[in-house]
Each structure stands twice: as structure tokens, then as C-alpha cells.
VMD Tcl script that draws the C-alpha trace (Angstrom):
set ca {
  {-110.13 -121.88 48.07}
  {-106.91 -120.17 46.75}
  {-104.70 -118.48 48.33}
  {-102.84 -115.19 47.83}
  {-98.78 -116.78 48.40}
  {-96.94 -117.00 45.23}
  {-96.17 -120.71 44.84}
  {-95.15 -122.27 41.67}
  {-97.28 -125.20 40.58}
  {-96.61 -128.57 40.05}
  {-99.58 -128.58 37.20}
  {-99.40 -127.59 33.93}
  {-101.84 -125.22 32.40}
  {-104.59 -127.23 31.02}
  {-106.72 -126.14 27.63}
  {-106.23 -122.61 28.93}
  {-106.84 -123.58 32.44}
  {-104.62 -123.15 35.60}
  {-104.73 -126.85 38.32}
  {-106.62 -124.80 41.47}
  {-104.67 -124.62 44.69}
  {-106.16 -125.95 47.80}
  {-104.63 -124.89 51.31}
  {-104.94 -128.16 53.83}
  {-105.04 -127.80 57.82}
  {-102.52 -129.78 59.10}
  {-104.54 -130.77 62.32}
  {-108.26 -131.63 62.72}
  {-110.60 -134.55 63.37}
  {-109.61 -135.78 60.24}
  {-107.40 -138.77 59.60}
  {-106.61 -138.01 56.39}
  {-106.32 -135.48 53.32}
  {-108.77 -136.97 51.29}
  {-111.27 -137.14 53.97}
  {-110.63 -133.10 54.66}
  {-111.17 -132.88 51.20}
  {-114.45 -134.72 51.11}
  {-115.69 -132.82 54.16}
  {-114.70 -129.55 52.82}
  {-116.49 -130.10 49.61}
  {-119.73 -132.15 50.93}
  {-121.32 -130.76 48.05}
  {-119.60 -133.04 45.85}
  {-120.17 -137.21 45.22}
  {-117.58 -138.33 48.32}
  {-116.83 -141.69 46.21}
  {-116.27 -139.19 42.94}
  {-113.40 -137.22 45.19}
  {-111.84 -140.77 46.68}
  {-111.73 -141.95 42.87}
  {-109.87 -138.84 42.03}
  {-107.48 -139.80 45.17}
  {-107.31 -142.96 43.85}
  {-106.53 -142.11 39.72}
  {-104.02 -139.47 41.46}
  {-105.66 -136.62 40.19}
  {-104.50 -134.86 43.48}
  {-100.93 -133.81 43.92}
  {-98.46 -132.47 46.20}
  {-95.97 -128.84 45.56}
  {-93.23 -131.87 44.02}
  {-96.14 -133.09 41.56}
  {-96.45 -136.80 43.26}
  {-99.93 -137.98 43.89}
  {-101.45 -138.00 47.08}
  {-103.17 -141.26 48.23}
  {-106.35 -141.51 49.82}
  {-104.50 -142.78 53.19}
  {-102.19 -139.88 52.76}
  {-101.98 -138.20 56.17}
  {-103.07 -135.30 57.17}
  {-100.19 -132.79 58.10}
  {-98.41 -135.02 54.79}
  {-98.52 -131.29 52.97}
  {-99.74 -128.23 53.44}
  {-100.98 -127.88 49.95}
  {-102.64 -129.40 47.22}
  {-103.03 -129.48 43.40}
  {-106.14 -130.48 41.06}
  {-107.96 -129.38 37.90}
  {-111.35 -128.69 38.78}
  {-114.31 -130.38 36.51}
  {-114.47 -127.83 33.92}
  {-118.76 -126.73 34.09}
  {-120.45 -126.78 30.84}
  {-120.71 -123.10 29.96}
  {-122.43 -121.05 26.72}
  {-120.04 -119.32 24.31}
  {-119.79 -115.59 25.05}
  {-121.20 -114.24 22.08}
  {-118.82 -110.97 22.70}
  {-115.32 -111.65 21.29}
  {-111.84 -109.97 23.19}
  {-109.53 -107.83 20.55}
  {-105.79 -108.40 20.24}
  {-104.51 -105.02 20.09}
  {-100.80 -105.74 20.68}
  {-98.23 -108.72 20.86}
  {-94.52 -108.80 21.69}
  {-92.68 -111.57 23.21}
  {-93.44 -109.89 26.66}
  {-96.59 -107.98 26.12}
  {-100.45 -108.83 24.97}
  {-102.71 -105.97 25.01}
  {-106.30 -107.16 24.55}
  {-109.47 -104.68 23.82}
  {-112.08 -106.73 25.92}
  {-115.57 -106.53 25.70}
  {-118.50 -105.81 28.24}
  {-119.58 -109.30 30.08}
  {-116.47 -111.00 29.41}
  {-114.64 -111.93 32.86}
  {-110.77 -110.77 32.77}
  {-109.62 -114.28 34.90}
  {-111.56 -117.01 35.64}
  {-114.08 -116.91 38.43}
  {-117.46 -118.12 39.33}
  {-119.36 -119.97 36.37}
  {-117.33 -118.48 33.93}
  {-113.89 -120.46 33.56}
  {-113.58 -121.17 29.82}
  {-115.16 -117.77 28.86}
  {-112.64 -115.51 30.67}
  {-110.34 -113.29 28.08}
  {-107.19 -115.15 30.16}
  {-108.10 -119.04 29.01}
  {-109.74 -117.83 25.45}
  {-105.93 -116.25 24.93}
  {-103.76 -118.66 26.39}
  {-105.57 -121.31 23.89}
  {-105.63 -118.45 21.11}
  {-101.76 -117.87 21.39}
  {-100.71 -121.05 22.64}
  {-99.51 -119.81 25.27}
  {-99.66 -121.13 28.99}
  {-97.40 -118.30 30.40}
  {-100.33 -115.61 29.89}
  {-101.20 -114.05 32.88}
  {-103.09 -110.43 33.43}
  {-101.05 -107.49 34.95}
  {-104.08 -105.95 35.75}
  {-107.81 -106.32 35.97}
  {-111.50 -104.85 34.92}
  {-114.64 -106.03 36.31}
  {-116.90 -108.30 33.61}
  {-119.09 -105.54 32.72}
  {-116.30 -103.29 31.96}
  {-114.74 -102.71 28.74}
  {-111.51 -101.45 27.37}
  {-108.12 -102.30 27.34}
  {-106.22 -104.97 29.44}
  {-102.54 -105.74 29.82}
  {-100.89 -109.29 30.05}
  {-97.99 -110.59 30.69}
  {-96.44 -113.04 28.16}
  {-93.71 -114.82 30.29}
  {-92.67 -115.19 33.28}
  {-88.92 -113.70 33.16}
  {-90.04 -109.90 32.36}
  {-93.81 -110.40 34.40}
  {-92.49 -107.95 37.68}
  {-91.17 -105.15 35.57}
  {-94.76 -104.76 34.25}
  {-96.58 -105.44 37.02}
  {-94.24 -102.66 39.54}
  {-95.61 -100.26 36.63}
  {-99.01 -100.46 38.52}
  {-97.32 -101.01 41.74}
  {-95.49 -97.67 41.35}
  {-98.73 -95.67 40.03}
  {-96.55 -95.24 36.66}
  {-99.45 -95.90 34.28}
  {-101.43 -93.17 33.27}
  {-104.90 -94.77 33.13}
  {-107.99 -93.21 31.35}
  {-111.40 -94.37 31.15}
  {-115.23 -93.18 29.62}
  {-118.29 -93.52 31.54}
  {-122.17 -92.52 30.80}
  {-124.34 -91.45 33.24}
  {-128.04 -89.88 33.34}
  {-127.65 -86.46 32.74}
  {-128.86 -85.29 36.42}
  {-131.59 -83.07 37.58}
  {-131.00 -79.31 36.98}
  {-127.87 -80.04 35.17}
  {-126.55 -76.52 33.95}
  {-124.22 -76.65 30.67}
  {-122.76 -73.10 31.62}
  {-121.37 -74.17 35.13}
  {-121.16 -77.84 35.12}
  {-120.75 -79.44 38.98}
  {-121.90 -82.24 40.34}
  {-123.22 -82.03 44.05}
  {-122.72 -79.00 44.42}
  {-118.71 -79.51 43.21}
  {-118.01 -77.61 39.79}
  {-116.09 -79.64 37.05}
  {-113.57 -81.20 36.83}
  {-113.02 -82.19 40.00}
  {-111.08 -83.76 42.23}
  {-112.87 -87.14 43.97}
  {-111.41 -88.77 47.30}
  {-112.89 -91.50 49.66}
  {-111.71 -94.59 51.09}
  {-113.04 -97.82 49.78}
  {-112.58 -101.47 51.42}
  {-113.25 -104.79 49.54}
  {-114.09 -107.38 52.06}
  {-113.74 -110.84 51.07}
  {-117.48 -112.24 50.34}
  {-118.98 -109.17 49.97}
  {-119.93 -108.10 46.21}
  {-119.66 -104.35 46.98}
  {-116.87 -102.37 48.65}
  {-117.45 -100.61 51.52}
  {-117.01 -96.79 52.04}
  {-115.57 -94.93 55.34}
  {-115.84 -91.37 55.18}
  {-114.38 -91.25 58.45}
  {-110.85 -92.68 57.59}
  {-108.00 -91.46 55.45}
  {-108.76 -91.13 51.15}
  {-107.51 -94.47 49.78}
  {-108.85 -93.59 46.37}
  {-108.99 -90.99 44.07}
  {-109.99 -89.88 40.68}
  {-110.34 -86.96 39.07}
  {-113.24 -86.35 37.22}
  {-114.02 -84.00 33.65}
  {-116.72 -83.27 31.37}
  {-116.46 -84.87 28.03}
  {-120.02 -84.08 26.61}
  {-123.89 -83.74 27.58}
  {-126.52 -84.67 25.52}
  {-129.05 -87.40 24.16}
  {-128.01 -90.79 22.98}
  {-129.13 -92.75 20.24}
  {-131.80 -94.29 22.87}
  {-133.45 -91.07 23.87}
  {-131.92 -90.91 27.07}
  {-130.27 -87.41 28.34}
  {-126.66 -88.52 29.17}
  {-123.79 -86.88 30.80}
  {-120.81 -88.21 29.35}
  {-117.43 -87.92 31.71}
  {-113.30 -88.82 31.19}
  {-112.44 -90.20 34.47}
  {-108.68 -90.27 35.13}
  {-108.05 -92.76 37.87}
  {-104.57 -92.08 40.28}
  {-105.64 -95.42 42.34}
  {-106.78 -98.52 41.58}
  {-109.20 -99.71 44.34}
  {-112.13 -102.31 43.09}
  {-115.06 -100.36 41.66}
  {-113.44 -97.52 42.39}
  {-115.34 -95.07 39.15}
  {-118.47 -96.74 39.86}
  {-117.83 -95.87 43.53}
  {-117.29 -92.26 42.69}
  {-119.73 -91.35 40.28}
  {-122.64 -92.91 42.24}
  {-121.19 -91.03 45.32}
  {-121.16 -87.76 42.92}
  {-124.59 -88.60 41.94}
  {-124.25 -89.58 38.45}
  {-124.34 -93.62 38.79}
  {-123.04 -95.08 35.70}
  {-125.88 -96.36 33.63}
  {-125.99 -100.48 33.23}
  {-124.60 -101.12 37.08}
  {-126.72 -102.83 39.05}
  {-124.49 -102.60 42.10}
  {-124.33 -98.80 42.79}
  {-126.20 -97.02 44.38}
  {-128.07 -99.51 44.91}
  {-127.53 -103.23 44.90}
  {-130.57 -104.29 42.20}
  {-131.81 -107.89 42.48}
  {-129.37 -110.37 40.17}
  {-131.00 -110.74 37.08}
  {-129.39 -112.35 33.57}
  {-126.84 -110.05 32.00}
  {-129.21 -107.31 29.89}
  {-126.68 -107.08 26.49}
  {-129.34 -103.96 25.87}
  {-127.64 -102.38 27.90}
  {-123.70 -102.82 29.19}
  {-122.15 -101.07 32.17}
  {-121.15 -97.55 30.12}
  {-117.41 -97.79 31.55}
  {-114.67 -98.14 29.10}
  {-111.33 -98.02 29.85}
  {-110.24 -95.61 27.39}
  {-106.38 -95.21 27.09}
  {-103.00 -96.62 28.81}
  {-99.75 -94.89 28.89}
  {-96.77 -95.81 30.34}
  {-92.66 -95.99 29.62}
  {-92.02 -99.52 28.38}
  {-89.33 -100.56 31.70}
  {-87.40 -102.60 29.47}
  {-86.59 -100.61 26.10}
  {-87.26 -97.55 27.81}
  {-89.94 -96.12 25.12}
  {-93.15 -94.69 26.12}
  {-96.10 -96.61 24.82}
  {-99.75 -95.65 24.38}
  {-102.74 -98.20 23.73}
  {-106.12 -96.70 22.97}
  {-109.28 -98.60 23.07}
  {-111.32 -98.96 19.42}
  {-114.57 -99.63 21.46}
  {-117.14 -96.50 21.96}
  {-119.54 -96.83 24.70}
  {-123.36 -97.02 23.24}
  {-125.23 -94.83 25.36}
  {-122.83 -91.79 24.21}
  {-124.11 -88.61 23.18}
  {-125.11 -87.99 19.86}
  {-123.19 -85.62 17.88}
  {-125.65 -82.99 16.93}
  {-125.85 -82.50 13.16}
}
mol new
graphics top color blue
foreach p $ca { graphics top sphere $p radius 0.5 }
foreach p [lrange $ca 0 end-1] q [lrange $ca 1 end] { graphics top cylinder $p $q radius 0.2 }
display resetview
């Protein structure tokens, strides 16, 4: 339903909220935008979307309304704030590490989504701190899945957003996260490896996210798109009894689910995910036990004072080894 071109919007930001952006054809067998509208979302009350037409809910890129007998080809985009869904608090609460007037660094929690998306709109760390800070100019420089934890970058305003975001662009952010495993089978202490590979180690493959598709898809037969190198941080047995391998994963790419990717492919799939190896069925979020990825540290040199900058996450992952006493 959105799009990927950079376009100003003609909305405000709403309670935390962003209007949605709504590409329209501009031929068809319709007359009109409003009936492309209705036909494109015919799992919605048709007379609820003509009222919205009609209360000029529905804008063009100048901000005027657009009319139910608006024709179609009129503009090639539209504006609206969707019906906000009634959602359950997140009982898991995002950290404010840092603030600057260009710069929000967050500690986020497992489960909570980094942007809106899906059912979860209010409960994303992006609209919780846009209401938080009162302010609408909030807007991530970076991402981590909902079950991941650890630190997050935003951008405060819109004037200094680029020279942040070319940090990640550039590969000029030294990323670091934690993961947990299961300790695998035969796992020697004296000559750690994993498949055969002795530690730490080097990990390349290519990895594709196709729109629609929850899990990327790996080629091993074209060119390494992704890499991370991967090093022993600890073995042992967490406060849950299980045997754990504990690893430091040190990311130079950024492809989605790119550690979870890597470690399953290295046989030591992170414990929590339900997506790799193997897709489980969907099942309610188990707060027993959260995907064991943290993202650990950032580091980078601040491109406007010129200073380098470190943020380190406060949040341990639970299924850790156990110090032995």
C-alpha cells in the first residue's frame, strides 16, 4: 500500500501516527478515485470509504480533499489516516538512552515493533516516542525485527536526517550484537567450530527478501551479499537448565535476518525464533522465552561534530550462561 519514493506529505503526524500513502492507477474500469478505492479495499464498509470521500478525509500531494466524483487520473497519489485498530498495551517498555536535538537512541525491548506494521501501530517504539517527546519529526535510521532487542537510532529532524542515515549507507557503523543458541552436539570447549568451521569465523551467503514472503531466501549459487563474522563469547548452562552457546556476532552488512540467517545456517539457530530453520506454526508471542538476539553496541564518528560516539545496550539476554561460582 506504500510506496518506497520519498514524497513529502500533505498530513501531519497524528497522535504519533504518520497519514498512509496510497499509489492510484491512473487508468482502469473505474470512473473514479473513490470507486478504485472502494474496490481496492472490498474488505471495508463501501458507504464507510464514500463518507470519508465525502467528510474529505482523503487528500491530494497539495493537501485539498478529493471528492467522491474526483476522476480517476485527477492524482497519482493519495493521503488518509487509517482507523487506528484497538490494540493491548505492550507490557515491555523502550529505554531512552540518548537525546540531542538531532539524535534519540532508544534501548528497545523484545516484541516491541521498531515502525509501525501489521496490528501493531500504536505499540511500535516510533509512535510511543514521537508522543513521548513530542515530537512528529522522529523517524528510525535503522531497524530490528520485533523480537529483537538492543539499541536503535532515530533521527530527530529532518535537516541533519541524511548525514545519519549515509552512516549506514557507507558501512561506517560498527555494529555488535549477542545471541544464544543450544550449545550443539559434540561441542568441544578446546577447539570450538561450528560445522566443521573453527571459531571465530568468517560467515558469507547471499540473502533475498521478497516482498510477501516472511523469510528471506538464500542462493548459495550467487555472489555473498552478507556477511558476519562470528566469535565465542561463552558456553555453558543458563539459569533454565539449558546448555547454551553464547556468541558476539559482528555484522559488516545489514541484510533482513541476516544473524538469524547465519547461525541457523552454522547450525546453532538462535533460541526463541520460530522462523529459522524452520518456519514453526504462528503461535501468540511466548514472553518465556524472547528471540536471544540483542544488539549489543553501536559505534560510529558523529558526521556533524566529528566525535566518535559509542552506545551500549543495558539489556542482557536471559538464556545467557551462568557465571560459574
Amino acid at each position: 500500500m506504500m510506496t518506497g519514493v520519498p514524497m513529502p506529505s500533505p498530513l501531519p503526524v497524528k497522535n504519533g501516527v504518520g497519514p498512509t500513502r496510497l499509489r492510484v492507477p491512473t487508468s482502469g474500469p473505474w470512473a473514479t478515485i473513490a470507486e478504485y478505492v472502494v474496490a481496492r479495499f472490498d474488505h471495508l464498509d463501501a458507504d464507510d470509504l464514500y463518507r470519508r470521500f465525502d467528510a474529505g478525509e482523503i487528500v491530494g500531494a497539495d493537501g485539498s480533499p478529493i471528492g467522491r466524483g474526483t476522476a480517476l487520473g485527477a492524482h497519482r497519489f493519495v493521503w488518509y489516516y487509517r482507523d487506528l485498530p484497538v490494540e493491548e498495551p505492550m507490557p515491555f517498555h523502550e529505554e531512552i538512552l540518548h537525546v540531542d536535538d538531532d539524535l534519540v537512541v532508544i534501548d528497545k525491548p523484545h516484541f516491541l515493533p521498531t515502525t509501525p506494521g501489521g496490528r501493531y501501530l500504536r505499540e511500535s517504539a516510533l509512535v510511543r516516542l514521537r508522543t513521548r517527546l513530542d515530537n512528529p519529526d522522529l523517524t528510525p535510521i535503522h531497524r530490528l525485527d520485533r523480537a529483537t532487542a538492543g539499541l536503535v537510532m532515530f533521527s530527530a529532524r529532518p535537516a541533519t536526517r541524511g548525514a545519519y542515515q549515509s552512516l549506514f549507507e557507507k558501512r561506517r557503523v560498527v555494529k555488535v550484537y549477542e545471541a544464544v543458541s543450544a550449545r550443539p552436539p559434540g561441542w568441544d570447549p578446546d577447539a570450538p567450530a561450528l560445522t566443521g568451521r573453527a571459531l571465530p569465523l568468517v560467515y558469507r551467503n547471499h540473502i533475498e527478501a521478497r516482498r510477501g514472503e516472511l523469510r528471506v531466501v538464500v542462493d548459495n549459487f550467487r555472489e555473498p551479499n552478507a556477511e558476519t563474522t562470528v566469535e565465542v563469547r561463552g558456553t555453558g548452562v543458563s539459569a533454565s537448565g539449558r546448555a547454551v552457546l553464547h556468541t558476539v556476532l559482528r555484522p559488516r552488512t545489514g541484510r533482513m535476518h541476516q544473524l538469524r540467517v547465519h547461525l541457523a545456517a552454522l547450525g546453532a539457530g538462535i533460541l526463541g525464533d520460530r522462523w529459522y530453520p524452520d518456519l514453526l506454526p504462528e503461535a501468540p508471542d511466548d514472553h518465556s522465552l524472547p528471540l536471544q538476539l540483542l544488539a549489543r553496541e553501536l559505534e560510529f564518528r558523529d558526521p556533524l561534530s566529528g566525535t566518535p560516539r559509542r552506545f551500549v545496550t543495558r539489556r542482557t539476554l536471559g538464556e545467557a550462561p551462568v557465571p560459574r561460582r
